[in-house]
Backbone as ProteinMPNN parsed JSONL, in Angstrom:
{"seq_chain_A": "XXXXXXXXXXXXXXXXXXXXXXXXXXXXXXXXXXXXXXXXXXXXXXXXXXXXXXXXXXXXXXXXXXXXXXXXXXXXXXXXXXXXXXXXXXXXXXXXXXXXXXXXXXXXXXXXXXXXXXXXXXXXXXXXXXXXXXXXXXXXXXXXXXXXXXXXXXXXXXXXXXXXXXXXXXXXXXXXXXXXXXXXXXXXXXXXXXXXXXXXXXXXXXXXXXXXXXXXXXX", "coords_chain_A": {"N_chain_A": [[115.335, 82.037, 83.499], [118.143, 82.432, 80.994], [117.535, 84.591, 78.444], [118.849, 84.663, 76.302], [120.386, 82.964, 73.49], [122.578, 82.381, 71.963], [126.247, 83.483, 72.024], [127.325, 86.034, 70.754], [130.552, 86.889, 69.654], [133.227, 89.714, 68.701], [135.305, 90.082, 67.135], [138.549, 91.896, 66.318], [139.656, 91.79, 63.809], [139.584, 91.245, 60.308], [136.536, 91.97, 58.795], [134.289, 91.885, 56.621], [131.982, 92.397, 53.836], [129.051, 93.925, 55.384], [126.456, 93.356, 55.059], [126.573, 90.61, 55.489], [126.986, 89.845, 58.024], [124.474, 91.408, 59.409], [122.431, 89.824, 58.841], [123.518, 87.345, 60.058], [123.567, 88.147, 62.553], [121.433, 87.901, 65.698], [118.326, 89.24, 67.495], [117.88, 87.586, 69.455], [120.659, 86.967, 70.447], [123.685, 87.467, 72.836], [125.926, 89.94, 72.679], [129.672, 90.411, 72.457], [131.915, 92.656, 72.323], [135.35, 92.462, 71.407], [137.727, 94.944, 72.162], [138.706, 96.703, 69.882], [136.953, 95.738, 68.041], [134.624, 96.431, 68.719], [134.417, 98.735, 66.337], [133.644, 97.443, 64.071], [131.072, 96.835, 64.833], [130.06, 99.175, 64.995], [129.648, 100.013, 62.391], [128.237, 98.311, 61.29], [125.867, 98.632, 62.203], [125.215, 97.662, 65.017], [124.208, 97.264, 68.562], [126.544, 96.876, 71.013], [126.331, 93.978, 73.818], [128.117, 93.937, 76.218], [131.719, 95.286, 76.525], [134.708, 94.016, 75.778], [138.234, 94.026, 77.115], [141.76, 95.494, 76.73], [142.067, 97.797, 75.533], [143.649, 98.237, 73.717], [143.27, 99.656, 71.246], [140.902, 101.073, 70.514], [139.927, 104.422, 71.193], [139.312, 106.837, 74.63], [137.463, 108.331, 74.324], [135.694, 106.537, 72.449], [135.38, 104.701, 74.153], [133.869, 106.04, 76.235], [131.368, 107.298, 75.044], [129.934, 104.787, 74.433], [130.077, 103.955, 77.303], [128.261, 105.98, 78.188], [126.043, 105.534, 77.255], [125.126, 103.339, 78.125], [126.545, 100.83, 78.24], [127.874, 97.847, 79.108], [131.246, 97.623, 80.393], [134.033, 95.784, 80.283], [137.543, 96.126, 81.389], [140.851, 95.29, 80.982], [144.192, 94.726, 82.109], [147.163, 95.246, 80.258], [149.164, 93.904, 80.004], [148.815, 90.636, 80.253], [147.487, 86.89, 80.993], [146.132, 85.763, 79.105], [144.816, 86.619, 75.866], [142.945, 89.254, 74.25], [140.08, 88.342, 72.943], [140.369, 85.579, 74.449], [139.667, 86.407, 76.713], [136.567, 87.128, 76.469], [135.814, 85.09, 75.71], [135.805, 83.324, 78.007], [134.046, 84.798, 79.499], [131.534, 84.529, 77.684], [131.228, 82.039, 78.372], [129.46, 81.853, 80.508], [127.021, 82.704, 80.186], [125.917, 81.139, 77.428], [126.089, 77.857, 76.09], [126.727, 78.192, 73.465], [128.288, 79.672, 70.928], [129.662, 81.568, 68.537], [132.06, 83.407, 66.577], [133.539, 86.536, 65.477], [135.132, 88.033, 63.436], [137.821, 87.066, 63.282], [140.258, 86.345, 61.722], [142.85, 88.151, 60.561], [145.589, 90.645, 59.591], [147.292, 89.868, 61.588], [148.716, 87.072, 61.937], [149.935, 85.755, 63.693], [147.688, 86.111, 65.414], [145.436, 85.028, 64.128], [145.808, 82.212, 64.294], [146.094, 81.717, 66.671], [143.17, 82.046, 67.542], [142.043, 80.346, 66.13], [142.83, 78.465, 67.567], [141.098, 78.531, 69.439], [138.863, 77.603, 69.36], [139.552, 74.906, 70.611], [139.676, 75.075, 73.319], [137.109, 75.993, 73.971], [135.976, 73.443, 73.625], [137.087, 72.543, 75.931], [135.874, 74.231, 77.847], [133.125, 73.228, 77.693], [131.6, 74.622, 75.485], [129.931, 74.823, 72.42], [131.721, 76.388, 69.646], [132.219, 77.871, 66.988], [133.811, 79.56, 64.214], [133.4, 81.802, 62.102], [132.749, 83.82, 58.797], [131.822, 85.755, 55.879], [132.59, 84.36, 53.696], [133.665, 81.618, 55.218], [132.983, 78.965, 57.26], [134.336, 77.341, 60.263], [135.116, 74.626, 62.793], [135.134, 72.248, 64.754], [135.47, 68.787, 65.926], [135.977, 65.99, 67.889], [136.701, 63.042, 69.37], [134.364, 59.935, 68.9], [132.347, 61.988, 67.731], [129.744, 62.77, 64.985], [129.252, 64.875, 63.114], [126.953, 66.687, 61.137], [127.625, 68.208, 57.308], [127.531, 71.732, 56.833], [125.698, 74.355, 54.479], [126.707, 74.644, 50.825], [125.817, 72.379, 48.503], [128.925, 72.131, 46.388], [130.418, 73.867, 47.941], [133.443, 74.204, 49.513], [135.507, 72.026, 51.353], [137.356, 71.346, 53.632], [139.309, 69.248, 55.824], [141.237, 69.1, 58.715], [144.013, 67.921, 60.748], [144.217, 68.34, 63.964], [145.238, 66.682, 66.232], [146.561, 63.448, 66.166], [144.45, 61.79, 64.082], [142.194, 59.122, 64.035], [140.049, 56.173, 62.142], [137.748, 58.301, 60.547], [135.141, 59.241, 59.156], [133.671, 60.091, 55.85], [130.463, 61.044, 54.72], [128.799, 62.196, 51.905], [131.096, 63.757, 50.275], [133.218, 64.354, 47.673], [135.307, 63.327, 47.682], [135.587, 60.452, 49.54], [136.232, 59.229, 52.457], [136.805, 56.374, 54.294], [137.134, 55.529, 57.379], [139.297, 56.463, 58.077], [143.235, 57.544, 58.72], [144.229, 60.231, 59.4], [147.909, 62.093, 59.682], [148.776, 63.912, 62.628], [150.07, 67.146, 61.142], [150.179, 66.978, 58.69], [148.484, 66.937, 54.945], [146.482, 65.993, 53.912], [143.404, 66.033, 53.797], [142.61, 68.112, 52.695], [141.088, 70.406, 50.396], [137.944, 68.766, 49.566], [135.098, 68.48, 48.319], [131.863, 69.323, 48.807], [129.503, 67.159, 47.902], [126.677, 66.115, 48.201], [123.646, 67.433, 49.93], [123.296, 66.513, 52.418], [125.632, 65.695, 53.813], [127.988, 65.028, 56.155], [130.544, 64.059, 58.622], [132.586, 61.627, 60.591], [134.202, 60.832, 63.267], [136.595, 58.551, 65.275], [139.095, 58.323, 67.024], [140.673, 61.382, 67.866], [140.876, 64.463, 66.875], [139.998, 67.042, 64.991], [140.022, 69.888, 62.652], [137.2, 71.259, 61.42], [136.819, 72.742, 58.051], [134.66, 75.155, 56.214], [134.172, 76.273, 53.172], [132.711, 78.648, 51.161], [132.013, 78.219, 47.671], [132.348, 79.987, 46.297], [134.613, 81.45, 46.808], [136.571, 80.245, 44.795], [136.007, 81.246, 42.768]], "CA_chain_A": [[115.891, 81.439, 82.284], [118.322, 82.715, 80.166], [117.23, 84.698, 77.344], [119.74, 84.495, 75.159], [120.637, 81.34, 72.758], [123.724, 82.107, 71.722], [126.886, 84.896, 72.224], [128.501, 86.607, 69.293], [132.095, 87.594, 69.834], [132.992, 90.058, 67.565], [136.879, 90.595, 67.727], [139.515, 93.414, 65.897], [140.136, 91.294, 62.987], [138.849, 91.837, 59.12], [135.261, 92.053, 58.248], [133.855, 92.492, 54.95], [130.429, 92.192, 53.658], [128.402, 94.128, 56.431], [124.974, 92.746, 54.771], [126.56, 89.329, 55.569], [127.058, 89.806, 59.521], [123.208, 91.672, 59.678], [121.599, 88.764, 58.452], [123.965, 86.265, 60.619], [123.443, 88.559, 64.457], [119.79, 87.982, 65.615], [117.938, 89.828, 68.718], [118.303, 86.847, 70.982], [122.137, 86.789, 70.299], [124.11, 88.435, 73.578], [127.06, 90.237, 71.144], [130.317, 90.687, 73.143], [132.832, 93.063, 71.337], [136.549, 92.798, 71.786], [138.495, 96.023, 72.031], [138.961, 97.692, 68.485], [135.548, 95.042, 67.171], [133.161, 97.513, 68.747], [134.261, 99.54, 65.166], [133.226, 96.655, 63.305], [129.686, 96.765, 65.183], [129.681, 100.429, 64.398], [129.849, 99.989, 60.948], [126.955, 97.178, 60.741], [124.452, 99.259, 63.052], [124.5, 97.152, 66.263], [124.743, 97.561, 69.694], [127.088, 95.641, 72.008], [125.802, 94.251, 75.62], [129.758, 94.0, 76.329], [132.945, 95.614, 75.587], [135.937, 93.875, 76.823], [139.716, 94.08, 76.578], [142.945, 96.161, 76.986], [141.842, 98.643, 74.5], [144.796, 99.408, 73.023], [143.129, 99.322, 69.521], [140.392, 102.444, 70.574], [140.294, 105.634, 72.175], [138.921, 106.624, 75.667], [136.119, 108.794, 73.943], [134.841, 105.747, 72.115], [134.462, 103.802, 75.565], [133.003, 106.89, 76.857], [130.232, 107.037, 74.287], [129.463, 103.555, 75.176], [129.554, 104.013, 79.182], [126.973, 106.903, 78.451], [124.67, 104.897, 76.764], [124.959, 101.999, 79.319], [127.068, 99.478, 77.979], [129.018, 97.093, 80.386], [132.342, 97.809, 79.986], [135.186, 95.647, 81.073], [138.578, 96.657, 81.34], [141.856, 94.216, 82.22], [145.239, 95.345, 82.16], [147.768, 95.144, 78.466], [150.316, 92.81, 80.219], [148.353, 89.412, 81.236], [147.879, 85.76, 80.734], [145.138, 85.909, 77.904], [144.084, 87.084, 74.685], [141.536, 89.441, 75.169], [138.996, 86.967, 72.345], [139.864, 84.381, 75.427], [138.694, 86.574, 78.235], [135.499, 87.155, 75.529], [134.913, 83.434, 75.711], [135.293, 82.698, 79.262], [132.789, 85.718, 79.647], [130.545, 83.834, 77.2], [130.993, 80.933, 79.35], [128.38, 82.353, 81.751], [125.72, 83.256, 79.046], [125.614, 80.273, 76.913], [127.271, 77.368, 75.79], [126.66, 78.21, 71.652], [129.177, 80.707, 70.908], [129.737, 82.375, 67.655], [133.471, 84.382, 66.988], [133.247, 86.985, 64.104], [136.181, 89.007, 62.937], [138.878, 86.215, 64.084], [140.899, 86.335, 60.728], [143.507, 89.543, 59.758], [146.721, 90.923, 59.076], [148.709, 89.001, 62.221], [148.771, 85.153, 61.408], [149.609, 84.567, 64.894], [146.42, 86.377, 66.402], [144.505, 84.165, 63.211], [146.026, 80.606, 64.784], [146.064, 81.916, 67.829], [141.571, 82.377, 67.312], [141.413, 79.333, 65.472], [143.193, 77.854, 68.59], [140.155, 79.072, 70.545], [137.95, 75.823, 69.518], [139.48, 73.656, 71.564], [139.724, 75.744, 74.942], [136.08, 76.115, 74.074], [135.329, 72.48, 73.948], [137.032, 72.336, 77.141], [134.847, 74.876, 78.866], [131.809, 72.903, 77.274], [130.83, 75.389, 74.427], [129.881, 74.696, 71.272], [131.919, 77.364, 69.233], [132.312, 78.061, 65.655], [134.39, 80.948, 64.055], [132.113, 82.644, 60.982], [133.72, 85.18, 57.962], [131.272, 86.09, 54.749], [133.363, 82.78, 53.222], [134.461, 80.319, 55.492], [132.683, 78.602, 58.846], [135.154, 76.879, 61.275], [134.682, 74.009, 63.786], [135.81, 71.326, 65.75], [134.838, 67.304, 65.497], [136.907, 65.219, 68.79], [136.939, 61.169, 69.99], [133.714, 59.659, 68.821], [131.848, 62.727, 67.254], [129.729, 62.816, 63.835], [129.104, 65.979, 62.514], [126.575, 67.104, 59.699], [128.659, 69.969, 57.117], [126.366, 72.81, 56.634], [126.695, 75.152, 53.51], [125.539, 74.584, 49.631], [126.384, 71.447, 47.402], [129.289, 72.508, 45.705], [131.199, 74.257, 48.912], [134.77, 73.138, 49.76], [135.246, 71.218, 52.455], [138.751, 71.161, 54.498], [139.435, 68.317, 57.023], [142.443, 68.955, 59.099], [143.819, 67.232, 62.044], [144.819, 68.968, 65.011], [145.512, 65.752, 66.883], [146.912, 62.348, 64.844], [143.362, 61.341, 64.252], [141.683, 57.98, 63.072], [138.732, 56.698, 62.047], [137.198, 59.086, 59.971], [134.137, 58.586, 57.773], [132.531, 61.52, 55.755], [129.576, 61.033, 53.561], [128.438, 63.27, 50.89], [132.292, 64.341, 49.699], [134.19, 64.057, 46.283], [136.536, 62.24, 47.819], [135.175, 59.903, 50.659], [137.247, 58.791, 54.021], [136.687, 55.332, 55.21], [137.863, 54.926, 58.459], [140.799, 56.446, 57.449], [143.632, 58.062, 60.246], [145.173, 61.539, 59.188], [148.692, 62.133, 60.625], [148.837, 65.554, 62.602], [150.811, 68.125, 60.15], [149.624, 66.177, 57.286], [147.256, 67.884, 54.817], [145.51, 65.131, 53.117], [142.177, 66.145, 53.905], [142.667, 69.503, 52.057], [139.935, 70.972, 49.571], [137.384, 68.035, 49.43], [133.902, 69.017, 48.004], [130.54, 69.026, 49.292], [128.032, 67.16, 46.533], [125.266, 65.579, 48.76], [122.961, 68.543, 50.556], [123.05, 66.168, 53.793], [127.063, 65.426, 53.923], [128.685, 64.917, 57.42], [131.878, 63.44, 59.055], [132.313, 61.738, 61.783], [135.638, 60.644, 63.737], [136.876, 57.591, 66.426], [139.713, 59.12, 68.143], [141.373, 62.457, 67.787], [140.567, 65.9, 67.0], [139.748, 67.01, 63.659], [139.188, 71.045, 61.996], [136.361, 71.398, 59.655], [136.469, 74.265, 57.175], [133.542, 75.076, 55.192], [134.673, 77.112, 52.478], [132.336, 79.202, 50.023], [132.339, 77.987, 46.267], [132.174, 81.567, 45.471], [135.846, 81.784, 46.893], [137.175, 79.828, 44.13], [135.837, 82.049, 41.122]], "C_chain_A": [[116.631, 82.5, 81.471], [117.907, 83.424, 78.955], [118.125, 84.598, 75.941], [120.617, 83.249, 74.774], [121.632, 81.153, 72.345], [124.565, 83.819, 71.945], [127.684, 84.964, 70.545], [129.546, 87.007, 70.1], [132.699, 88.031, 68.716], [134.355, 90.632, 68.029], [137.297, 91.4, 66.436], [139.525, 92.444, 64.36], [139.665, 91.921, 61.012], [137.644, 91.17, 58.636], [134.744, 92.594, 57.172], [132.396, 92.08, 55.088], [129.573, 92.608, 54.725], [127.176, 93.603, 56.842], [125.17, 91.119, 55.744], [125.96, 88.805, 57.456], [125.113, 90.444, 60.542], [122.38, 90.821, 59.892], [122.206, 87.597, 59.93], [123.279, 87.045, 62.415], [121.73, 88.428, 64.456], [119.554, 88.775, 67.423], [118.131, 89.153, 69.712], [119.754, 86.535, 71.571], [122.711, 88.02, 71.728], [125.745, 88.713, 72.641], [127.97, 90.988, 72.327], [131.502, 91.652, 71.886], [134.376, 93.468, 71.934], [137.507, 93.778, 71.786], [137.813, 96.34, 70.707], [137.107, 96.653, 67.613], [134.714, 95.839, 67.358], [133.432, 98.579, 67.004], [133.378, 98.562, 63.973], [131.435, 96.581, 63.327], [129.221, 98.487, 64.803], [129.303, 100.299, 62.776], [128.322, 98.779, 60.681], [125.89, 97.564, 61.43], [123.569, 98.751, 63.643], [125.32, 97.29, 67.116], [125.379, 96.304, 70.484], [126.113, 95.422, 73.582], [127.001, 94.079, 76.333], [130.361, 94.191, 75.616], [134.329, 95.401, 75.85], [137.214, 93.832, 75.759], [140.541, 94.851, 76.88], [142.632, 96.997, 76.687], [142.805, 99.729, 74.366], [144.411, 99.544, 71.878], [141.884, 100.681, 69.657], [140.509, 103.121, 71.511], [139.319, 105.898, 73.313], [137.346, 107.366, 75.45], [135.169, 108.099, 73.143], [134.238, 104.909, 73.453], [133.476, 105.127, 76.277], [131.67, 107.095, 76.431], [129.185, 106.024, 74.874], [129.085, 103.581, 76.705], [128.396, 104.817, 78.753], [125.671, 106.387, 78.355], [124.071, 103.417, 77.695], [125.209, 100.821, 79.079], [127.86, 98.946, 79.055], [130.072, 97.159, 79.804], [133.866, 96.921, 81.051], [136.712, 95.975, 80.789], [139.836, 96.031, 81.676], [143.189, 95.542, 81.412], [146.435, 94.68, 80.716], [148.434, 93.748, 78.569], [149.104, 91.536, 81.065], [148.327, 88.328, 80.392], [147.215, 84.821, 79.312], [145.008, 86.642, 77.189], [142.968, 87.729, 75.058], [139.836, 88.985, 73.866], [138.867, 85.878, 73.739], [138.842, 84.81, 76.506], [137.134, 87.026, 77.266], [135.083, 86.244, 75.832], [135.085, 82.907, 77.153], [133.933, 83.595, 79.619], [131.666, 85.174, 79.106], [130.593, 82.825, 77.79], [129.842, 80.858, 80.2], [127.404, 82.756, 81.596], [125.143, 82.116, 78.119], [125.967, 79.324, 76.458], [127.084, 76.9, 74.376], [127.172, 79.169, 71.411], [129.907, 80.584, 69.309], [131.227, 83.548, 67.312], [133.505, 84.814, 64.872], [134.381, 88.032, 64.155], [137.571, 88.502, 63.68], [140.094, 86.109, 62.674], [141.496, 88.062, 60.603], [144.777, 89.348, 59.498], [147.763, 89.802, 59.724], [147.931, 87.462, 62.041], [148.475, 84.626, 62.42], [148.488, 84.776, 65.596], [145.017, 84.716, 65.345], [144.71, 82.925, 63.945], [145.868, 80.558, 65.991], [143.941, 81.899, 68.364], [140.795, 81.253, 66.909], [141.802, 78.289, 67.03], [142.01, 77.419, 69.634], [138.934, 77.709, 70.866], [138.452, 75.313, 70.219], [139.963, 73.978, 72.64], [138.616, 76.018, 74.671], [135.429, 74.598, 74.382], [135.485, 71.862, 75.448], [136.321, 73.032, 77.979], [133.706, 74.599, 78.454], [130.57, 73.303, 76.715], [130.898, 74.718, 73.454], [130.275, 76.063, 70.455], [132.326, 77.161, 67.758], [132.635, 79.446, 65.44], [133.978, 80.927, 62.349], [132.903, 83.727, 60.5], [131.753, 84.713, 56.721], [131.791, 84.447, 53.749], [133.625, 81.707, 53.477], [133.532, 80.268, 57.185], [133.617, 77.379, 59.338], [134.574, 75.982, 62.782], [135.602, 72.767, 64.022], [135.124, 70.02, 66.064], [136.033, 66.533, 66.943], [135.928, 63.414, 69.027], [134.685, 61.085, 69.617], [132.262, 60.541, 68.28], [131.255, 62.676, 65.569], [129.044, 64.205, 63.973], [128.76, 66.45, 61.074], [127.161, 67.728, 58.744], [127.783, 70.52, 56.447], [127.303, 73.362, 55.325], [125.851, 73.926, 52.485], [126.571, 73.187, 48.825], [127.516, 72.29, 46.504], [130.622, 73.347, 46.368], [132.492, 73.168, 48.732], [134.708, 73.09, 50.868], [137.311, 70.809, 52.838], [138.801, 70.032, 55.395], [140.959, 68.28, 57.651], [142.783, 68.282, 60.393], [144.213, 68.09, 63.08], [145.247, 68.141, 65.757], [145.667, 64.78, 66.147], [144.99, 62.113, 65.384], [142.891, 60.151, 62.949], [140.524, 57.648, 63.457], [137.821, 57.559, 61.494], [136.938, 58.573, 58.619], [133.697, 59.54, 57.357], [131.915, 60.616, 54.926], [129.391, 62.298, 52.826], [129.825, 64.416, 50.333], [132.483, 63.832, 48.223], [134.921, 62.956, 46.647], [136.509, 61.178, 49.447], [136.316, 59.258, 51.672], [136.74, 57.523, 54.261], [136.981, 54.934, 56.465], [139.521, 54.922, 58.756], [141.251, 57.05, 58.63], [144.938, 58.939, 58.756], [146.042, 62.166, 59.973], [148.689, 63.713, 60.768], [150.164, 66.194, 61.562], [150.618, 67.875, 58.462], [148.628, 66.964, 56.31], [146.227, 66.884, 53.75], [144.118, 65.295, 52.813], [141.684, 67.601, 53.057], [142.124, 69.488, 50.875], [139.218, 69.477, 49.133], [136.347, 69.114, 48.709], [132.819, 68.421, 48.373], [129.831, 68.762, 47.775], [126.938, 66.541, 47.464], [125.204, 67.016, 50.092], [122.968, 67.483, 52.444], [124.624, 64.944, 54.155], [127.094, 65.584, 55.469], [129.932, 64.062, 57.766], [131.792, 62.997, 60.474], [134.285, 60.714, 62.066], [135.605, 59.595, 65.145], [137.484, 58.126, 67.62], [140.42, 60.579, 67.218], [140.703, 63.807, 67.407], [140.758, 66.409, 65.377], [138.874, 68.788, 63.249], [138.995, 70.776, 60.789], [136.572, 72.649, 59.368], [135.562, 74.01, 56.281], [133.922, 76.121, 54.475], [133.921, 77.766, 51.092], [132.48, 78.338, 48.771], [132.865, 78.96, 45.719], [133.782, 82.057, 45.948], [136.747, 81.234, 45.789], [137.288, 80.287, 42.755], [136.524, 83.353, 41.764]], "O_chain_A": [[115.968, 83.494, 81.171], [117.914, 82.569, 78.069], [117.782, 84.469, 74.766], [121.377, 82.656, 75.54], [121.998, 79.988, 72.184], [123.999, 84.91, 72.014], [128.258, 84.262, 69.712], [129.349, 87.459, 71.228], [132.863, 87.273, 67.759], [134.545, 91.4, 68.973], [136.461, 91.563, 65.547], [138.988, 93.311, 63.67], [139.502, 93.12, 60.782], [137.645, 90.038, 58.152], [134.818, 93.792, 56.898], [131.796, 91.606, 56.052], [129.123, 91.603, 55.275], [126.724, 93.38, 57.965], [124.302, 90.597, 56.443], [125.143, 88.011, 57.922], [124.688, 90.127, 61.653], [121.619, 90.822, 60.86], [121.376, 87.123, 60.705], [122.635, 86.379, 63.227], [120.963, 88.738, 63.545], [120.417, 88.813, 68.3], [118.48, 89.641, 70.787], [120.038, 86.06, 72.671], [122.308, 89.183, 71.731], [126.451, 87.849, 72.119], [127.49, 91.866, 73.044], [131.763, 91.219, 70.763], [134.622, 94.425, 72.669], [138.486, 93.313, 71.203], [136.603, 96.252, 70.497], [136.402, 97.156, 66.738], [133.952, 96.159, 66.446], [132.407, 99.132, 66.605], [132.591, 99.04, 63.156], [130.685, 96.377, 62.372], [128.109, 98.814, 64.388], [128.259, 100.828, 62.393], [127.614, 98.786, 59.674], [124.879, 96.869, 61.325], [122.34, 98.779, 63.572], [126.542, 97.412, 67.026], [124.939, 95.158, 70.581], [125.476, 96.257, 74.224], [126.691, 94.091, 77.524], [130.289, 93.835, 74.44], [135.101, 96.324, 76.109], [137.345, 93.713, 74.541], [140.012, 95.348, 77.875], [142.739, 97.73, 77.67], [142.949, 100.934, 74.573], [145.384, 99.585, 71.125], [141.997, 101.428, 68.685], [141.034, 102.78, 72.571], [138.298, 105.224, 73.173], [136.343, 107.117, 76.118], [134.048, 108.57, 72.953], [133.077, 104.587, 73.702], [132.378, 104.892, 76.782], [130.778, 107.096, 77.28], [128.127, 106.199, 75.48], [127.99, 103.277, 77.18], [127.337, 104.238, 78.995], [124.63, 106.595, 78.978], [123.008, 102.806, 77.793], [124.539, 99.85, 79.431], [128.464, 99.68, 79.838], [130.085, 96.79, 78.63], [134.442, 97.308, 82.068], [136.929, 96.064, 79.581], [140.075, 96.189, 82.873], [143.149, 96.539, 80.691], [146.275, 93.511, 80.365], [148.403, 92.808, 77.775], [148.701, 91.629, 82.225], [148.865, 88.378, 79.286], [147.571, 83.782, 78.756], [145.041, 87.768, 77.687], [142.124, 87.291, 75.84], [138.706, 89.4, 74.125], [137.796, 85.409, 74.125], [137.861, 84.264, 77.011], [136.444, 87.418, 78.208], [133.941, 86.234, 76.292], [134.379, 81.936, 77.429], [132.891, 83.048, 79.979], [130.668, 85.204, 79.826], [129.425, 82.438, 77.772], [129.346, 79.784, 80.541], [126.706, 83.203, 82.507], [123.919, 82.091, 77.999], [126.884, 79.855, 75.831], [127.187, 75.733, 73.998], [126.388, 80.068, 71.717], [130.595, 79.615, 68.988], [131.241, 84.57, 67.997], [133.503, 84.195, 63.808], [134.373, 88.861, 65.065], [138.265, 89.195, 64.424], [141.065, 85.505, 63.128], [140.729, 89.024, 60.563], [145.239, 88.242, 59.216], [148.607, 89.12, 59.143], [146.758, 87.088, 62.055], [147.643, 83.754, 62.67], [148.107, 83.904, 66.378], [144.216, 83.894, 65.792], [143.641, 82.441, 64.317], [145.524, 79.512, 66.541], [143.615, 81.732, 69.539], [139.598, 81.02, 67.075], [140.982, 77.466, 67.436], [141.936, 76.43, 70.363], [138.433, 77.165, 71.849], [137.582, 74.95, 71.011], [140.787, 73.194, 73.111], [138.561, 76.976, 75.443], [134.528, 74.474, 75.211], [134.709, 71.132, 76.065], [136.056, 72.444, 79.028], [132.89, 75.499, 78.651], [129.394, 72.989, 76.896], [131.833, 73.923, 73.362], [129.403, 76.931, 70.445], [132.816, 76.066, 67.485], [132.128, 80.383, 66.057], [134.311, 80.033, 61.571], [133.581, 84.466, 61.214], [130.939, 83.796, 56.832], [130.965, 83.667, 53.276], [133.834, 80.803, 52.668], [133.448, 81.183, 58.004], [133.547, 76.371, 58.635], [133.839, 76.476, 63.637], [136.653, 72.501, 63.439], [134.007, 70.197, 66.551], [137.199, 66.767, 66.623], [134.784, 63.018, 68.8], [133.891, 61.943, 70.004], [131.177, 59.963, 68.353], [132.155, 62.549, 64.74], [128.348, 64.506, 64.943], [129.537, 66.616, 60.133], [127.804, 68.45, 59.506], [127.219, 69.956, 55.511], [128.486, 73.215, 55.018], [125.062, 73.013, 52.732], [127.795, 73.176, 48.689], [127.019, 73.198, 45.839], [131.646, 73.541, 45.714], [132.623, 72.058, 48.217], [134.036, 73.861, 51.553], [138.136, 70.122, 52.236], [137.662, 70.032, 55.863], [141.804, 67.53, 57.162], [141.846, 68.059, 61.16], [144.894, 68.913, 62.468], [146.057, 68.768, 66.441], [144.944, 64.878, 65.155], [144.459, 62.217, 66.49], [143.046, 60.14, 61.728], [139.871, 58.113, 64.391], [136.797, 57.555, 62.178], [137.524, 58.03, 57.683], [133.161, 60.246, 58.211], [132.465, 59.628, 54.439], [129.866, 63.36, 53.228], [129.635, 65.6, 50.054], [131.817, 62.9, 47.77], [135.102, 61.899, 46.044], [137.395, 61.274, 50.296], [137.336, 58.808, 51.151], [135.607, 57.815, 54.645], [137.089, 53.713, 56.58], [140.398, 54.191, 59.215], [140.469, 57.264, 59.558], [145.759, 58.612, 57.9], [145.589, 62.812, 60.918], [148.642, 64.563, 59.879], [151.16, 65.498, 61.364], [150.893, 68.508, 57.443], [147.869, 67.72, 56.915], [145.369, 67.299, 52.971], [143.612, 64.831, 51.791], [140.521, 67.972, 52.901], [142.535, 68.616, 50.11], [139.891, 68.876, 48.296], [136.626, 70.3, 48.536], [132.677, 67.199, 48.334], [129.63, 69.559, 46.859], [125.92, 66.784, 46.816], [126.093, 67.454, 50.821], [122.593, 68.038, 53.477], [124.608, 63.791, 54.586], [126.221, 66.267, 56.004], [130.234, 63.265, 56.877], [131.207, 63.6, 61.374], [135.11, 60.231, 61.291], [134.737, 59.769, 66.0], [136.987, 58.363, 68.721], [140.568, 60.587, 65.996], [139.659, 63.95, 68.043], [141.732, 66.047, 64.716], [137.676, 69.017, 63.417], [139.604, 70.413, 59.783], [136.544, 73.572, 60.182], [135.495, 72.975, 55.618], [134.064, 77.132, 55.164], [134.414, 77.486, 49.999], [133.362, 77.506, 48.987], [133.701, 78.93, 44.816], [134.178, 83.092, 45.412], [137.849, 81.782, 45.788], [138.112, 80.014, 41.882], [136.708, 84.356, 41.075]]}, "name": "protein", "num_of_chains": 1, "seq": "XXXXXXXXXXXXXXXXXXXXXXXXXXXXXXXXXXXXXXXXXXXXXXXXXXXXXXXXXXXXXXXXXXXXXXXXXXXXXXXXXXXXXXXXXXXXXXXXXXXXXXXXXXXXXXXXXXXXXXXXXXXXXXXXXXXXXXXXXXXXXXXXXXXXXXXXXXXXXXXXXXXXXXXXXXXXXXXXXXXXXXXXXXXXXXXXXXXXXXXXXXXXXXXXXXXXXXXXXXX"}
């Protein structure tokens, strides 16, 4: 059996709050780190059990460190057909299918859409994945799905479509959905609020990102 319940993927991106990510990684967690993320795991004072990617983002005496100590180290080549977050998550493919992606937000936009993209080439390889910051948790709702929304009375609450999607009911919002159908590019669903502690959404057909968004981002 398996010991491990879920994978962290801990990619190049920007991480703040170190306390936040301590509390979130647990011992049964297998923690994959994408190129330049192993700095990020430096900095929060944990060890990877993988370190994959191109690694054009660190130097050959940081992987060396790592080989010494007996980390698995994979290695692909700069020019290929993936992101190296994707080859992260097919790798977590083979470990668990509850998958965790931490430091998926930074400077380039397109690596950010390109990360957020990652949900739904996860639902096709039959993970459950969610992308996690100090502020904001990220997920994915498709054809006949209800979905609780975690997080404190008072949170904002995003509903976007990624696919024309109809059908959609939330409970416990400001601004409730009936069975309503949100056209893709549309942003209708944008900053709702969580007031009931046992809020959820659920959807008929199409494809639908949740954002859970801090309160504490708005002060």
């Amino acid at each position: 059996m398996n010991k491990y319940k879920r994978v962290v993927i801990v990619a190049n991106g920007s991480i703040i709050q170190p306390e936040f990510y301590r509390v979130l990684l647990r011992e049964s967690d297998f923690i994959i780190a994408v190129d330049g993320g192993i700095k990020h795991l430096e900095k929060i004072g944990i060890l990877p059990h993988l370190i994959i990617g191109d690694f054009d983002s660190i130097g050959l005496s940081i992987l060396d460190k790592y080989r010494n100590m007996g980390i698995n180290i994979k290695k692909f080549p700069k020019d290929k057909d993936y992101t190296d977050t994707e080859l992260a998550l097919h790798e977590a493919k083979t470990i668990s299918s509850n998958v965790i992606l931490i430091g998926a937000f930074g400077k380039r936009i397109d690596h950010t859409i390109a990360n957020i993209y990652l949900l739904y080439e996860a639902r096709e390889l039959g993970i459950n994945m969610e992308i996690m910051d100090a502020y904001h948790r990220l997920f994915l709702i498709g054809d006949g799905e209800r979905k609780v929304l975690p997080g404190d009375v008072g949170d904002i609450v995003s509903i976007i479509p990624m696919l024309p999607s109809s059908g959609i009911v939330t409970f416990g919002l400001k601004y409730p959905l009936q069975r309503e159908s949100i056209r893709f590019g549309y942003a209708r669903g944008i900053s709702n609020v969580k007031i009931d502690k046992d809020a959820w959404v659920s959807i008929e057909k199409g494809a639908l990102l949740i954002f859970i968004v801090k309160k504490e981002v708005e002060g």
